[in-house]
C-alpha positions as CSV (number, residue, x, y, z in Angstrom):
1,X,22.5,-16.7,-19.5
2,X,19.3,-17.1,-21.7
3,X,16.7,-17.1,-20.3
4,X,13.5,-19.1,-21.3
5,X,11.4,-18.7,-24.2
6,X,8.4,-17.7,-23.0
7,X,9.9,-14.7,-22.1
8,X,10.7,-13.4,-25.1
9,X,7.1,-14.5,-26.0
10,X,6.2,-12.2,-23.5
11,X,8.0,-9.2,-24.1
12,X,6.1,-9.0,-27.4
13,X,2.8,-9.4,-26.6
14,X,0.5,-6.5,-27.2
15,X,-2.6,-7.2,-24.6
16,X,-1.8,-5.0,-21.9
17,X,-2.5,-1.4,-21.8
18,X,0.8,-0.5,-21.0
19,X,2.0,-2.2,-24.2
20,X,1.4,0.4,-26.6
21,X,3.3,3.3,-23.8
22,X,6.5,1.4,-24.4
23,X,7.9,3.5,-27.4
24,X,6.5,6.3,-25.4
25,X,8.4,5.2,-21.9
26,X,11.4,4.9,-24.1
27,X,11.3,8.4,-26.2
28,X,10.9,10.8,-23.1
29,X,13.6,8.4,-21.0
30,X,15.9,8.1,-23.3
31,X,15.3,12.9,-23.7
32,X,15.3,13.3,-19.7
33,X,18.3,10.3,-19.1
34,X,15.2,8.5,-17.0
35,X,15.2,4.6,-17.3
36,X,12.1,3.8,-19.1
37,X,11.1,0.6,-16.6
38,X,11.1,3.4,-13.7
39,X,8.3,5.4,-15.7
40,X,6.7,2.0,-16.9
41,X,6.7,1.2,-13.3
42,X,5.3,4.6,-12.0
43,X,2.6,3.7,-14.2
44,X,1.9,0.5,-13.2
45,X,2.1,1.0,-9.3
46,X,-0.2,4.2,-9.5
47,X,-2.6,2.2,-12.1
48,X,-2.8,-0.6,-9.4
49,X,-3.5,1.5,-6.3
50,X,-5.8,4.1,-7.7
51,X,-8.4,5.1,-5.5
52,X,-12.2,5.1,-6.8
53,X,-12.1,8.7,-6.6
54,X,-8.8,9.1,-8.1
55,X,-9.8,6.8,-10.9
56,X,-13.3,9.1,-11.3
57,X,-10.6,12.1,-11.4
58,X,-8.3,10.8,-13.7
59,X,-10.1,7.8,-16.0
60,X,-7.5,7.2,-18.1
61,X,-3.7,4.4,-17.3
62,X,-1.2,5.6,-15.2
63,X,-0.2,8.5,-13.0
64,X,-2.3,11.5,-12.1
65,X,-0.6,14.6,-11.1
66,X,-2.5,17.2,-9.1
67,X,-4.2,19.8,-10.8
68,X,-2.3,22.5,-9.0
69,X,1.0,20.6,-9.9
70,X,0.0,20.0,-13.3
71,X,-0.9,23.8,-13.7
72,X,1.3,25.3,-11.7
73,X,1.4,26.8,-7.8
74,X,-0.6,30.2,-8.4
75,X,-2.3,29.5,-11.4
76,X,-5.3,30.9,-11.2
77,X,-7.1,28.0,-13.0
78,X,-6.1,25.2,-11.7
79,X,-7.3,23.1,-14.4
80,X,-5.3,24.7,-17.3
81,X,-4.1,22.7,-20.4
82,X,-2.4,26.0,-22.4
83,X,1.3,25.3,-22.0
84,X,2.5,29.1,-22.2
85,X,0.5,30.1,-19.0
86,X,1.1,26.4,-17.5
87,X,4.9,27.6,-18.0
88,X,4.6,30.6,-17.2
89,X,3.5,29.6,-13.6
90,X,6.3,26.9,-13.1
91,X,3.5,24.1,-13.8
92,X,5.0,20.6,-14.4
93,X,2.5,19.8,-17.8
94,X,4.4,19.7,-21.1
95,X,3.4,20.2,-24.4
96,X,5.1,17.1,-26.4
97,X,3.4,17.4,-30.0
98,X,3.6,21.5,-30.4
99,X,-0.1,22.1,-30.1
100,X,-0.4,24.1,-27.0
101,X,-1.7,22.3,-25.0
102,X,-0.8,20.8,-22.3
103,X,-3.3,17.5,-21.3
104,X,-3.3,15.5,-18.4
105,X,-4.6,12.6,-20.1
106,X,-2.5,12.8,-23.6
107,X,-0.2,10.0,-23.0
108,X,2.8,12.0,-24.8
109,X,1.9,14.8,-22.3
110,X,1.9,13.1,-19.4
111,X,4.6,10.6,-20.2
112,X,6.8,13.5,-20.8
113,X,6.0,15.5,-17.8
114,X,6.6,13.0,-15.7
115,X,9.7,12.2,-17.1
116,X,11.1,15.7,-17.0
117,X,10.3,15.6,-13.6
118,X,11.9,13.0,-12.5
119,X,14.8,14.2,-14.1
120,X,14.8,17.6,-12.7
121,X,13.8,16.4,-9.1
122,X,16.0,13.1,-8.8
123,X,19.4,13.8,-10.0
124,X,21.0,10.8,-10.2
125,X,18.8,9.6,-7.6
126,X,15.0,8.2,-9.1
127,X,14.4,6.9,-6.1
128,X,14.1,9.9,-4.6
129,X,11.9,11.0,-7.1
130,X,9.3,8.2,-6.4
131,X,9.2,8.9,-3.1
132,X,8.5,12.9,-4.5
133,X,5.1,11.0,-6.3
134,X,4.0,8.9,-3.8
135,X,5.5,9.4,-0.3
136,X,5.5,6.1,0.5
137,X,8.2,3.6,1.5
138,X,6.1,0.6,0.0
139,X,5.9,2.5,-3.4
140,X,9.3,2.9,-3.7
141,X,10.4,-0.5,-2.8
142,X,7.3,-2.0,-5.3
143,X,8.4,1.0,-8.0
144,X,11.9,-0.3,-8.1
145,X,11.2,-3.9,-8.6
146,X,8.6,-3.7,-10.9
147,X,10.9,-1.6,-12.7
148,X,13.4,-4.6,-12.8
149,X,10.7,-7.0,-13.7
150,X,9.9,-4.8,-17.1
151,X,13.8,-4.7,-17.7
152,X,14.1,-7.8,-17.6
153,X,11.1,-9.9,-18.9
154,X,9.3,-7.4,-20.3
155,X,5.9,-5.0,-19.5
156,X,3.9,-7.9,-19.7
157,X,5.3,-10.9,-18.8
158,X,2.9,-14.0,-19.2
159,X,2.8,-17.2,-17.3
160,X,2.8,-19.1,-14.1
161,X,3.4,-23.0,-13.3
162,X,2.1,-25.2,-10.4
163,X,4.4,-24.2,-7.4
164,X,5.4,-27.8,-6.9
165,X,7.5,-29.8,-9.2
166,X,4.6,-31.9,-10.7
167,X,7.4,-35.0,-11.3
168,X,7.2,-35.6,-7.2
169,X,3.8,-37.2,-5.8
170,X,1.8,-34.5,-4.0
171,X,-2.1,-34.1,-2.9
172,X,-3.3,-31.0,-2.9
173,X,-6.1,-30.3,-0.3
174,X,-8.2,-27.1,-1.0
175,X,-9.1,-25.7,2.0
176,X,-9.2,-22.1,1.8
177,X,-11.3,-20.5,4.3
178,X,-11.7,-23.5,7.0
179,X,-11.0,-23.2,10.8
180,X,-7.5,-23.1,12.2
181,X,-6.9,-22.8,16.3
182,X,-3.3,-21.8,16.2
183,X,-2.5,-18.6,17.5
184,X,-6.1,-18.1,18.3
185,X,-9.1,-18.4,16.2
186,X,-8.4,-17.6,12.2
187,X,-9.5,-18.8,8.7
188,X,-7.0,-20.7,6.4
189,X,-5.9,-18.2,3.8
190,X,-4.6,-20.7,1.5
191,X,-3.8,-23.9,-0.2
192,X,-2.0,-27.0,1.7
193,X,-0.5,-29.3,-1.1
194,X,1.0,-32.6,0.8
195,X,4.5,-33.7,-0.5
196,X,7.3,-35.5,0.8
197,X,10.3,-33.6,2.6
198,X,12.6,-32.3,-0.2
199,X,9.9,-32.4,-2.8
200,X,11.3,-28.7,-5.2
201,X,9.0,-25.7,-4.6
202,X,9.0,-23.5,-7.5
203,X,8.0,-20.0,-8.2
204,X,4.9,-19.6,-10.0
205,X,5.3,-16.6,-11.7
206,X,7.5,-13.2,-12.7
207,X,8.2,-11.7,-9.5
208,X,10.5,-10.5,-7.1
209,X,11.5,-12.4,-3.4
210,X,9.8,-9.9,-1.1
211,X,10.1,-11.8,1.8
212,X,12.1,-14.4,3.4
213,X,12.3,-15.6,6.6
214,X,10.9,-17.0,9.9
215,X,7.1,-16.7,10.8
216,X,5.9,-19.0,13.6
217,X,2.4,-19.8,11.9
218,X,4.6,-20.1,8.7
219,X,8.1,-22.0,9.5
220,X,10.6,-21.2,7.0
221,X,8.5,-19.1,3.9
222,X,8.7,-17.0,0.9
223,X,7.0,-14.4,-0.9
224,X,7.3,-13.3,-4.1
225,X,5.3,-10.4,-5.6
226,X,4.4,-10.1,-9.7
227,X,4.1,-6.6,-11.3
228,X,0.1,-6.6,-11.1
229,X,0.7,-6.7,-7.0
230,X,-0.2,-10.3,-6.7
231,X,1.7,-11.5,-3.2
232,X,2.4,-15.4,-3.8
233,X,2.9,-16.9,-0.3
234,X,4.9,-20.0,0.4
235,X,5.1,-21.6,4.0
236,X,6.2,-24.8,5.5
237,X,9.2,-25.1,3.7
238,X,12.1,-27.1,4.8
239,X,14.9,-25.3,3.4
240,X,15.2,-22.4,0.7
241,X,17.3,-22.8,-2.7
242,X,20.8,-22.3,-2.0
243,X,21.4,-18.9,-3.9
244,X,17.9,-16.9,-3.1
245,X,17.7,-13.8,-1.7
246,X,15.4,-11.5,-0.9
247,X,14.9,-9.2,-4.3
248,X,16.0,-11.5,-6.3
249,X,13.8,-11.8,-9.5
250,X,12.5,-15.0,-10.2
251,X,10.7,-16.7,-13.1
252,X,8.1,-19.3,-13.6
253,X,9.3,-23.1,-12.5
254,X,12.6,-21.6,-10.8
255,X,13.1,-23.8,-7.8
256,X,13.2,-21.6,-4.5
257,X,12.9,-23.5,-1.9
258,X,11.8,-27.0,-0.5
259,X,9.0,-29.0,1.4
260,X,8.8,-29.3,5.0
261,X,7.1,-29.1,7.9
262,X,8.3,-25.9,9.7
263,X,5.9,-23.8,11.6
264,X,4.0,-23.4,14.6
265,X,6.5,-22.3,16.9
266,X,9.8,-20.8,17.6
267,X,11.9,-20.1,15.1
268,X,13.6,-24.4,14.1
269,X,10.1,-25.5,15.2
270,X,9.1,-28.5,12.7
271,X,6.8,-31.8,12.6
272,X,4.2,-30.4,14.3
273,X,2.4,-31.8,11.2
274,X,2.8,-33.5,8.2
275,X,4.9,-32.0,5.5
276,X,3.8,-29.8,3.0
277,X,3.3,-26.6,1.4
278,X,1.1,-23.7,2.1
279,X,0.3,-21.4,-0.7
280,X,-1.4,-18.8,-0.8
281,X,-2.3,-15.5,-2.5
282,X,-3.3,-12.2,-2.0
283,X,-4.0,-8.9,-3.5
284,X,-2.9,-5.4,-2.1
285,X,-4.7,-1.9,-3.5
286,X,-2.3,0.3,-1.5
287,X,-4.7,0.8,1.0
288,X,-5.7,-3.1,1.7
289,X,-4.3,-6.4,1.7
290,X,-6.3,-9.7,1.5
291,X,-6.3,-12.8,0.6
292,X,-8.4,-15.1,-2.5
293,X,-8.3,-18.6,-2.6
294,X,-6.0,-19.7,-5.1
295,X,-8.0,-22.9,-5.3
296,X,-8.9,-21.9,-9.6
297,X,-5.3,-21.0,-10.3
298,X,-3.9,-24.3,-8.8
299,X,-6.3,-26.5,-10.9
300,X,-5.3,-24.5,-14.0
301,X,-1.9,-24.6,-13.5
302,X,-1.9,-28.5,-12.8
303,X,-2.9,-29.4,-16.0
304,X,-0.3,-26.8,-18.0
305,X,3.2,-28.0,-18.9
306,X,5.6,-27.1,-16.7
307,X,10.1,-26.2,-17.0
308,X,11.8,-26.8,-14.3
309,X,14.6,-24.6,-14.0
310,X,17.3,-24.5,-10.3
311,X,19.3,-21.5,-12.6
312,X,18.4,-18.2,-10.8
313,X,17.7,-15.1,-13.1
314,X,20.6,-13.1,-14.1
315,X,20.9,-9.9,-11.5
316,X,19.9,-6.7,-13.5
């Protein structure tokens, strides 16, 4: 099934840092039997939850090994780039070019290392591996996906759509931030766009279904996830598109699920008010979630074209 074209669009584009690692994801997975996306995604994942003083550490894209792992347990100089005494004590840098040296922030280096790693510690498991790097369930889930986002529509994929189908009538009230009672006293973390029951939610962007289910603030929701750790947040709905489940990839202007007026209650609970859809978005650092109002995004996205599409992305 093709898919559309502004994702081969995006699969060329050169913008993002990670563009110009692709040849190198693809040379040291294709030596160590590693799928490139999982290194890409490695990447991305540690790029996006960097610490300050991880970033002060290591200043340059991607993942930082330890010094002592880099080097090698023992080594007395922990912050050794020669790759005979790095090998000598069972350090994981690698030397990729022949010079000697082995340097943490050489992307050839690093890329490699990590790859032979992987390789060496995951058998024909890379999840494992992942969970080596990062010990972290959320890592692993996040490292997989965006893995399958880069296989699929590439390490940059560009676009997003309004997230309702712009043919029906809707009124979108921007109210991010106001009072809300319910469940005790809270802000509005999002977006209410007024439609009628059945009006087509769509995604609004590459991303994978994270979430589906029952909240009782939310009704019936959604939420997908892009590989820059956006959280898209979908609520209200009255029913979800017949095929979606959660993981699935999605695309921009895929129909997922439908207006409605769920919420506020046990789990069936609906009409408490009128129908329509809650969106919001949020970002996530690895060490905090919150959420922005998407109030610019929405305005931007009304006045861009839009493809409508209810054909779900090929499973990869």
């Amino acid at each position: 099934m093709a898919l559309p074209a502004q994702t081969d669009a995006a699969q060329t584009r050169a913008g993002h840092p990670q563009a110009q690692l692709v040849p190198v994801y693809k040379a040291y997975g294709e030596a160590y039997d590693v799928d490139w996306s999982v290194l890409a995604a490695i990447d991305r994942y540690a790029e996006l939850t960097k610490s300050n003083e991880a970033r002060e550490r290591a200043p340059y894209y991607g993942y930082a090994m330890d010094d002592p792992a880099w080097s090698g347990p023992g080594n007395p100089n922990p912050q050794d780039v020669f790759a005979p005494t790095i090998a000598l004590f069972g350090g994981l840098g690698q030397d990729a070019d022949g010079d000697r040296l082995a340097l943490p922030f050489d992307p050839e280096d690093r890329i490699k290392s990590l790859a032979r790693f992987i390789d060496e510690e995951a058998g024909e498991d890379e999840e494992q591996a992942v969970w080596t790097l990062f010990q972290d369930p959320v890592a692993v889930e996040r490292v997989s996906a965006f893995a399958r986002i880069f296989r699929t529509f590439g390490i940059d994929p560009q676009g997003h759509t309004f997230p309702i189908d712009k043919r029906y009538n809707y009124t979108v009230k921007h109210t991010f931030g106001a009072g809300r009672s319910y469940g005790g006293r809270r802000i509005h973390e999002g977006v209410d766009i007024f439609a009628s029951y059945g009006t087509p939610v769509l995604a609004c962007a590459y991303g994978y279904v994270e979430l589906m289910g029952w909240n009782r603030f939310g009704g019936w929701r959604i939420g997908i996830r892009d590989a820059n750790n956006t959280y898209y947040y979908y609520a209200h709905l009255s029913a979800y598109a017949k095929s979606l489940r959660v993981g699935d990839l999605v695309r921009p202007g895929q129909v997922i699920g439908y207006v409605g007026s769920t919420g506020y209650g046990p789990p069936g609970t609906a009409g408490k008010f009128p129908p329509h859809l809650h969106f919001g978005m949020y970002k996530d650092t690895g060490r905090r979630e919150w959420a922005f109002n998407p109030s610019g995004y929405l305005l931007q996205w009304q006045r861009q074209p839009q493809i409508v599409t209810r054909s779900p992305v090929p499973a990869t």
